[in-house]
N, C-alpha and C positions, 0 to 999 in steps of 0.2 A: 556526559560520556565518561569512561574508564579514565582515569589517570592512567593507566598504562596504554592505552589506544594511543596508533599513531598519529604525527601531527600532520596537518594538510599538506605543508611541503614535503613532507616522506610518502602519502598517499600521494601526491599528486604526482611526483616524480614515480612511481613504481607505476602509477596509469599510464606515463607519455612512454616507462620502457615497456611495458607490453605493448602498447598500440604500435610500439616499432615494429614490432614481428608481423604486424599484417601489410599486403599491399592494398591499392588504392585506397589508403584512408581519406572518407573526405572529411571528416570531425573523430571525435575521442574523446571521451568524457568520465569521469569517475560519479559511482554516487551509492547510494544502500547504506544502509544503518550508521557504518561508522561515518560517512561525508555529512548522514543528517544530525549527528550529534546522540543516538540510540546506543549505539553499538559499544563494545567491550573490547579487550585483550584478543578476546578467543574468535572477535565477527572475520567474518569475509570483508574483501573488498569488491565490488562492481565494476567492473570496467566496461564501458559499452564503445564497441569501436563500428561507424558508419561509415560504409565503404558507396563508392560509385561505382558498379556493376560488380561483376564476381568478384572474391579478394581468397588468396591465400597464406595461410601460418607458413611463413619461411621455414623449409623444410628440418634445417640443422636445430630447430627450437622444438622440441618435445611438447607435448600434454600428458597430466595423466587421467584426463577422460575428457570424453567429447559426446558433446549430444547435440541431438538434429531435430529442431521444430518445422512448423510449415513456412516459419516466415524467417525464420533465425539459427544461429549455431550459437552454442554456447561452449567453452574449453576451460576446462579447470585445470586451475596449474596451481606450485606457489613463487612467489616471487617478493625479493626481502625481506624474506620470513614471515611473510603473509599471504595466507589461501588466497587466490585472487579466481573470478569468476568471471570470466571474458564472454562478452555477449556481440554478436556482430550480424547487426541487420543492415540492408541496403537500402540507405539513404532516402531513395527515393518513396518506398515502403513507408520509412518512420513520417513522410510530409504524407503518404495516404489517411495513414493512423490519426493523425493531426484533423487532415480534411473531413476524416467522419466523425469522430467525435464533435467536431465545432458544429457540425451541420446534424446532431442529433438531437430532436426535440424532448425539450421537457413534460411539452402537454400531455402528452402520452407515459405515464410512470414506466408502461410494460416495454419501450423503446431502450433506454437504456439498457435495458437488464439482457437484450441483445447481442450488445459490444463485447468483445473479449476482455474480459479480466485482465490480459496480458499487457492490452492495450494501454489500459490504465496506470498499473504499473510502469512499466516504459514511458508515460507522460509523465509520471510523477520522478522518476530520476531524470527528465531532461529538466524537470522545473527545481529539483537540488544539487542538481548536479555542479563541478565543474571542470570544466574543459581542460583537456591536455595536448589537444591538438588540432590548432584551426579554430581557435574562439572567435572569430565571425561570427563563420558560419555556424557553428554553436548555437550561437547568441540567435543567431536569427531564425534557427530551429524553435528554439524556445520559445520568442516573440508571438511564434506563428500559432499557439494554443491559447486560446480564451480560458484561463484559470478558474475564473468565478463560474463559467460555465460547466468546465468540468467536475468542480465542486458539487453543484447542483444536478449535475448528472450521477454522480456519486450518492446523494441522498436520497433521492428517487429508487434507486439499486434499493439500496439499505431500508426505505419505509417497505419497499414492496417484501421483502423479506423478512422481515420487521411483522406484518399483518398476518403472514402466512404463521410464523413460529407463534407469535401471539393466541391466536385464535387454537392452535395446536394446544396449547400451556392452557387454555381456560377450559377443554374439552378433557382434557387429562386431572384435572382439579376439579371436574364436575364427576368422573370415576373415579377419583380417588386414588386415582394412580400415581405413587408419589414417586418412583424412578420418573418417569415418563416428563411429569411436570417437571421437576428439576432440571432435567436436560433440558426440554423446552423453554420452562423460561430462564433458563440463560441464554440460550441464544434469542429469546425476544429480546432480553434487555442488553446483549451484544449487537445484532440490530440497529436497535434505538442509540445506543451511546455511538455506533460509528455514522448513523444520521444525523445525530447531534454534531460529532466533530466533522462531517465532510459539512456542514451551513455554517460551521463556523470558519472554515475556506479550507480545510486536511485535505491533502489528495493522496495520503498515505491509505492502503487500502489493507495494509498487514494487523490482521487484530492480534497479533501477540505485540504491538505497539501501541495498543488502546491507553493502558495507562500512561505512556511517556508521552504520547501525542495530549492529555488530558494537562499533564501537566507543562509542555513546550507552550500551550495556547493559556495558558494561568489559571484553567476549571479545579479550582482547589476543593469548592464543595463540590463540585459533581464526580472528583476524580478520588474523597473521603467515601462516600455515598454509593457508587459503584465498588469501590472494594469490600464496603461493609457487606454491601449483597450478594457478592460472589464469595464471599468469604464466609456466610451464615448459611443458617440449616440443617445443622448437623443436629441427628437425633430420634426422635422415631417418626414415625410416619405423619404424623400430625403438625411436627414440626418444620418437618421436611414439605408438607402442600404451604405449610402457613408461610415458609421463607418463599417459596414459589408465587406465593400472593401477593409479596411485600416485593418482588422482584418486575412483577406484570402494571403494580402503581408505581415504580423508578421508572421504567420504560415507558409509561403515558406520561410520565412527566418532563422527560427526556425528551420524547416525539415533538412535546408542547414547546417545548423552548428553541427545539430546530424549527420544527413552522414560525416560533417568530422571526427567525434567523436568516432564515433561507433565502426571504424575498430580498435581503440589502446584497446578495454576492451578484 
């Protein structure tokens, strides 16, 4: 993290005063880049406040914008001189989210790929999250997710799209298409490196955290190795299929090392 990022007790204090502003809180919790150790000077904070039936922002408390999902509101404000992004779903919703993920099967790759995105994320800040109000039940939020599973539902996602970009990259490299290929395989080999790190247990689902998540779990070659390949290619045409070639064997090789991975979460 930044040495200028703040410390847990200034983040966790500016989480328990915003969760003040709402009613029926039944938990509160901080979490997002700066809580995981990612974030800088300049990141936001996360605040997700779970309320037991409706809840309202005390009227005298401002935002300066607010937005409305199907299942949530989210209110941007700053507070302690830091951006803070208040997230507020009802409680009972977040133990749905919990229930369907737990009960999503693996055998099926295409089942995962189902679940909302959203979803994920949201499990993934209650499992770094921590609590600012009502750590119970927090706590017992959290318990109620099977991690290794969601891990394994997370790379499932990742190979299934992983095969599609792949195959995309080998079709464009057999035209000679050298824009085409390069887009493509990187995201094969983006893919593959977020299947690798979800079997290795990430439930971080943000690919512009690929590299920090490479390196929080100690993948020092795989994390030399992917930057060398995102970083090459430049040049003409020839150069540019051949880095796209050298990018589509990282990503078989990556795949290989999450299948062996996979089966111990």
């Amino acid at each position: 993290m930044d040495q200028l990022a703040p410390s847990r007790d200034r983040l966790t204090g500016t989480g328990r005063k915003v969760a003040g502003l709402y009613t029926n809180v039944a938990t509160a919790y901080v979490c997002g880049s700066l809580v995981e150790g990612f974030g800088n000077s300049q990141s936001d904070l996360d605040v997700f406040v779970l309320t037991d039936g409706p809840s309202r922002r005390r009227e005298d408390e401002g935002t300066s914008a607010t937005f409305t999902g199907d299942e949530y509101r989210i209110d941007i404000d700053f507070a302690d001189e830091v951006r803070v992004d208040t997230e507020c779903w009802d409680i009972a919703q977040v133990r749905d989210v919990a229930r369907r993920i737990n009960n999503c099967s693996v055998g099926d790759w295409t089942a995962p790929a189902h679940l909302e995105s959203q979803w994920f994320q949201l499990a993934h800040g209650i499992r770094i999250g921590w609590a600012v109000r009502e750590e119970s039940v927090f706590e017992e939020l959290r318990t109620s997710f099977d991690w290794g599973h969601v891990s394994h539902l997370l790379y499932c996602r990742y190979m299934l799209s992983y095969t599609g970009a792949s195959e995309d990259t080998v079709g464009a490299i057999s035209a000679g298409d050298a824009g085409t290929a390069m887009l493509n395989s990187r995201q094969a080999l983006g893919f593959a490196t977020d299947a690798l790190l979800a079997a290795a247990g990430s439930t971080n689902i943000k690919p512009k955290w690929r590299f920090a998540k490479l390196r929080q779990l100690g993948m020092t070659e795989e994390f030399e190795r992917y930057f060398a390949a995102e970083a090459g290619g430049q040049g003409t045409d020839d150069d540019v299929l051949l880095a796209s070639k050298d990018r589509l064997r990282l990503a078989s090789d990556f795949t290989l090392a999450a299948a062996a991975l996979v089966g111990r979460l």
